[in-house]
N, C-alpha and C positions, 0 to 999 in steps of 0.2 A: 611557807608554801612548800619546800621542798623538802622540810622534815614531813610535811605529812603525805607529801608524794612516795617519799623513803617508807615509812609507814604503812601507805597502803598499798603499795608492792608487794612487803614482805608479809602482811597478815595472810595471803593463801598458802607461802611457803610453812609458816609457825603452824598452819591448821592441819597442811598434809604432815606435817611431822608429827603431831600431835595426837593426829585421828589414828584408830585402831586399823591395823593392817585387814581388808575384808579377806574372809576366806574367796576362794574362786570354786570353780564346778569341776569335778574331775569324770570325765565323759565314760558312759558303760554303755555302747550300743545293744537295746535291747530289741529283740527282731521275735514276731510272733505272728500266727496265722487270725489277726487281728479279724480279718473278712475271710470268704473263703467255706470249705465244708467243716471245718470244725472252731465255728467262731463262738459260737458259746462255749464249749471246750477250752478257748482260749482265755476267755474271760476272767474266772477264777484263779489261771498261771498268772497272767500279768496282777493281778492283784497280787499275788503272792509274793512276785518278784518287788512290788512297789513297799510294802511292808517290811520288807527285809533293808531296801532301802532306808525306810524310815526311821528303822531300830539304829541305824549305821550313825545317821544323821542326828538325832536326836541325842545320841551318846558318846562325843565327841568326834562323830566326822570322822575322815583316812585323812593321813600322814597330818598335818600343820592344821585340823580341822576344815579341810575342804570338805563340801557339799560332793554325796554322790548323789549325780544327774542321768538318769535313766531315758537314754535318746528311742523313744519308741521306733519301729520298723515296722512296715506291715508286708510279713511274706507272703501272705496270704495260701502256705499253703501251695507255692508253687516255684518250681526253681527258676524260671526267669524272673518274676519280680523279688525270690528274694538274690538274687545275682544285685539287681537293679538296687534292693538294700543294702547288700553288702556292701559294695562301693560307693552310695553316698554316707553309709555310715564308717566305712578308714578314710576316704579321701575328703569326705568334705566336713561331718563332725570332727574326725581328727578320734574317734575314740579311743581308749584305751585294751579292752579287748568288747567282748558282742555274747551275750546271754542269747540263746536260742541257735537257728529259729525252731518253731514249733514239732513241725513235720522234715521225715525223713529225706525226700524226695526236695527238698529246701534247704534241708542243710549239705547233701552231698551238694546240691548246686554252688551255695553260697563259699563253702569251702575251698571246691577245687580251682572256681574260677578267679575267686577275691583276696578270701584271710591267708588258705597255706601264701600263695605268691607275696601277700604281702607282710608274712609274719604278725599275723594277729591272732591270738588266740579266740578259739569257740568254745564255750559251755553250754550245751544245752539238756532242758529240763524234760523233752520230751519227743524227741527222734530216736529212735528205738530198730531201726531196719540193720541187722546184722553186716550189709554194707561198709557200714560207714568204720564197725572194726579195721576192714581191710583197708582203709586210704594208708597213703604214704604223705601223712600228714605234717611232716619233723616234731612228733608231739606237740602238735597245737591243737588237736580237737579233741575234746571232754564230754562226757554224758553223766550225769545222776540216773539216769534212769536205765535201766537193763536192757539187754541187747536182747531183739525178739528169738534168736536162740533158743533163748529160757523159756519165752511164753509161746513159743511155736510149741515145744516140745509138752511145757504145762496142758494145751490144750490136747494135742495126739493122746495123753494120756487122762484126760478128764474123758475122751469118747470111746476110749479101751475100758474104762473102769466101768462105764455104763454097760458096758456087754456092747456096745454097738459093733458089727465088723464089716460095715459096706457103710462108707458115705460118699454124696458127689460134693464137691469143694470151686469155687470162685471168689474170684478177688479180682478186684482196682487194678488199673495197670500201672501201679504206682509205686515207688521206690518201698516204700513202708509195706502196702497189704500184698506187692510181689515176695515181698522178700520172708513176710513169716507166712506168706502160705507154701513156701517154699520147702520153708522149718517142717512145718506142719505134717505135710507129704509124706517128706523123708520120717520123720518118727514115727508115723502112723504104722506106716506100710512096714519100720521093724519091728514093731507088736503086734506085726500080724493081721492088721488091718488092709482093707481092699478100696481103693478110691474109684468108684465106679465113672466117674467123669470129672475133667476137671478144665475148666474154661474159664481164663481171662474177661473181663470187660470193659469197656468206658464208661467213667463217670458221668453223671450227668444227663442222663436219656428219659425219657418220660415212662418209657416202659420197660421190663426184663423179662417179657411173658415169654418170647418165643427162645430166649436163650433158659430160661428153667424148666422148657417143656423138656427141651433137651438133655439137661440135668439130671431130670426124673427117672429118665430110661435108666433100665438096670440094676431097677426095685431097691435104691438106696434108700438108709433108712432117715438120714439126717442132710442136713447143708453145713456145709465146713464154711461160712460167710466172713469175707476177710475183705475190707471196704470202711469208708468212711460212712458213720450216716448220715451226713449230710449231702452226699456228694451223691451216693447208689443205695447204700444199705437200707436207708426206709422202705425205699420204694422199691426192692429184693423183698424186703417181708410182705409187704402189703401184695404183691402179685405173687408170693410164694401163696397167702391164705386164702387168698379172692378164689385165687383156682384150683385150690387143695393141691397141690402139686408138693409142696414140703409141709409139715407142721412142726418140726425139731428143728433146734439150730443152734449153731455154735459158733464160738465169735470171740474178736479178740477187742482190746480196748479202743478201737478208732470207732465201736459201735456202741461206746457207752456212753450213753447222756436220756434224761431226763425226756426229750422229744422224743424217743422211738416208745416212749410207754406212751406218753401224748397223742403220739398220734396212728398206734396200732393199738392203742388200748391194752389195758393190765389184764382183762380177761383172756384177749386172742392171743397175750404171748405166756400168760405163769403157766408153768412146766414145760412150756416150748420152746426159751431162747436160756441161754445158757454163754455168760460174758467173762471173760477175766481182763484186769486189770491192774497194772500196776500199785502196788498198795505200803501204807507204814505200818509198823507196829506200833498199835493205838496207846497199848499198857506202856509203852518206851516214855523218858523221862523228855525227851528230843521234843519228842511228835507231842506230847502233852501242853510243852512251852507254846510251842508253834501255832498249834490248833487253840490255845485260849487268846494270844494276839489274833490270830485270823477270825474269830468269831466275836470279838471286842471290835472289828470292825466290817460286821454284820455279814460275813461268806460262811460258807460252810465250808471246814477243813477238809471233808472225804469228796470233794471236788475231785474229780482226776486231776492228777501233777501238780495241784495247789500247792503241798506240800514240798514238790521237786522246785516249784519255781522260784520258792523261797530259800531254797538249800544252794542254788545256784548264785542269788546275786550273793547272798552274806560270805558264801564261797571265795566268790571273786572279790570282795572287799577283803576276806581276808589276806589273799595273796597280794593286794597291790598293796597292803600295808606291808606286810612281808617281804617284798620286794622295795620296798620305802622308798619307790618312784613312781612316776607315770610312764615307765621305760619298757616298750612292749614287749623287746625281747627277755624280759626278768620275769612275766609273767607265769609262762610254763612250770617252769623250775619253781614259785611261788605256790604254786596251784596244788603241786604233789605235797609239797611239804606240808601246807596245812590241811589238807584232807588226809593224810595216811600216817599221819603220826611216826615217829615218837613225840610226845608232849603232852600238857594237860589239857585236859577235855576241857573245849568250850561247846555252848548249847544255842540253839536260838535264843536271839535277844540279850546273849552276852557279850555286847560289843564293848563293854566298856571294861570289863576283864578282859576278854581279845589283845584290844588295841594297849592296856597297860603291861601283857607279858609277852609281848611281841618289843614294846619297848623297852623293856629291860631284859630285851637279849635272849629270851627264855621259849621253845619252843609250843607251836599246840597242836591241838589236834581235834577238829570239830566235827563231832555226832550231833549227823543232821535229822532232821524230822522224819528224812524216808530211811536214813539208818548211817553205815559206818559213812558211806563215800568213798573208801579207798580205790585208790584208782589203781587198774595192773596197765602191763604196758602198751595195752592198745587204747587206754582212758576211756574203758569201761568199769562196769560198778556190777555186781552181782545186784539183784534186787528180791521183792516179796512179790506176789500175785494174790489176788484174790479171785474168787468163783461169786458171780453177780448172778441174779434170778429175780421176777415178781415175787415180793411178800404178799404175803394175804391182805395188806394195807393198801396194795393196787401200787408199791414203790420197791427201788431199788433194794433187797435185801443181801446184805455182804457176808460173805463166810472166807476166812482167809485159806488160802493153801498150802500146806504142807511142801 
């Protein structure tokens, strides 16, 4: 009796020694305007972001084969709830750094009040408000995608090239559509252009009739519309056409989606709205990898930031392998080195080359789907733009820009 008391004691000890060690999860707070004015917008990023995951995982895992685990947030798009994400995702996931969040106006939140204080790095795929250059972040905030800078100016000069020289201009009173109509202004007016009105607004109103009557004064020829469309921008067009009061428009990427042709119809806007947007180079060998995993699992790659949200997570797995801990402070320092090289180019879905010349000591350097990534020293990226219009097929037609 007491040999086999002895015996079966010890069979759970022989089993744990026995059993393969399980990998664990290595926590990546991921934060997006899941709800909110640009939730289908969002839709596509988080897919992106999940697939990059997946290539991670499928091909052996970071550091010892852990699982990366993508803890969704929903910022929805506003800085108190994502403040409210940010802090259950360092203090109560415990994550390693925080992909996103989506919008500008969420991530100065998210940043000032949670990550800098508590040394957690930010990447994100699609806050874009020139703002966020200027924090005094200690190097922890990152962007893929370009500062609207670029695209404020892109547009002052897509409405100088039209011969246009009077338009009146509004926008959100929002971290994002404040801040490149801001861009916008200032370039315009040094090409010689004239803003004949320019008015703030809230999002969210049922109507904008008696603020575009206002607009109108001073026989401009266009609307400089800088807005979410989910939030104002539909319904700016739809009471710009109901009352003829604009029929040109120009606009930056918080108004591209699929719903403003929906629901103004591809007749009342081709040749009258005129969008740019953050864009890849489709011929690049990056974006070609990316875009046949993302269409392999049924999204369309020319999503907006599809591309970014994927360049973000395989980003950040490459640094915490690179850092070859879950140690937050390693993170930053991890972050520059595999995006700005020197080393050999790895591609989307080449995690499994990654993760073998990272462990044998040997630098890399990953060209991502929206292009280099190098970061300068405020962990911005230069980026592409495209010029969006109705095609004759009643859909989004893309022309890239110079």
């Amino acid at each position: 009796m007491k040999l086999l008391r002895t015996l079966a004691l010890a069979a759970p000890v022989v089993a744990m020694l026995g059993s393969p060690v399980q990998a664990a999860d290595i926590k990546v707070g991921s934060s997006a305007g899941v709800t909110g004015p640009i939730a289908e917008l969002a839709a596509p990023i988080i897919k992106g972001r999940q697939i990059a995951a997946d290539h991670v995982n499928s091909s052996g895992g970071l550091l010892q084969g852990d699982m990366m685990k993508l803890v969704i947030g929903d910022s929805a798009c506003d800085p108190k709830a994502a403040v409210d994400v940010g802090n259950k995702l360092v203090n109560i996931e415990q994550v390693v750094a925080i992909i996103g969040p989506s919008c500008s106006g969420a991530t100065n939140g998210m940043v000032s009040s949670v990550t800098i204080p508590a040394g957690v790095v930010v990447l994100s795929d699609s806050a874009t408000a020139p703002s966020i250059s200027e924090l005094d972040d200690n190097d922890l905030v990152f962007r893929v995608a370009a500062s609207d800078a670029y695209q404020g100016a892109a547009i002052a000069q897509l409405v100088h090239d039209a011969g246009l020289k009077k338009v009146a201009m509004t926008y959100s009173n929002d971290d994002y559509n404040a801040g490149i109509a801001q861009v916008f202004e200032k370039e315009f007016k040094k090409l010689g252009g004239i803003i004949t009105a320019n008015q703030a607004h809230e999002p969210n109103k049922a109507s904008y009739r008696s603020e575009l009557a206002t607009l109108s004064l001073g026989d401009p020829e266009a609307l400089a519309l800088f807005a979410y469309y989910g939030s104002s921008g539909i319904t700016i067009l739809r009471n710009s056409l109901e009352n003829s009061l604009f029929d040109k428009f120009y606009a930056a990427d918080g108004m591209f989606d699929v719903s403003v042709i929906e629901q103004i119809g591809a007749d009342n806007l081709r040749d009258r709205i005129n969008i740019t947007q953050a864009a890849s180079d489709t011929d690049d060998a990056s974006y070609k990898a990316f875009a046949k995993a993302f269409r392999a699992e049924g999204g369309d790659p020319e999503a907006p930031y599809a591309a970014h949200g994927y360049d973000v997570v395989f980003l950040m797995a490459l640094a915490i392998e690179k850092a070859g801990s879950v140690d937050r402070s390693k993170i930053s320092q991890a972050l520059r080195a595999v995006a700005s090289g020197p080393g050999e180019v790895v591609r989307p879905g080449d995690w499994a080359k990654a993760k073998a010349l990272i462990s044998a000591g040997k630098d890399v350097n990953y060209e991502g789907a929206v292009g280099t990534n190098d970061f300068d020293e405020n962990g911005d990226v230069t980026g592409l733009f495209s010029l969006n219009v109705v095609g004759d097929d009643g859909k989004w037609s893309r022309n890239m820009l110079k």
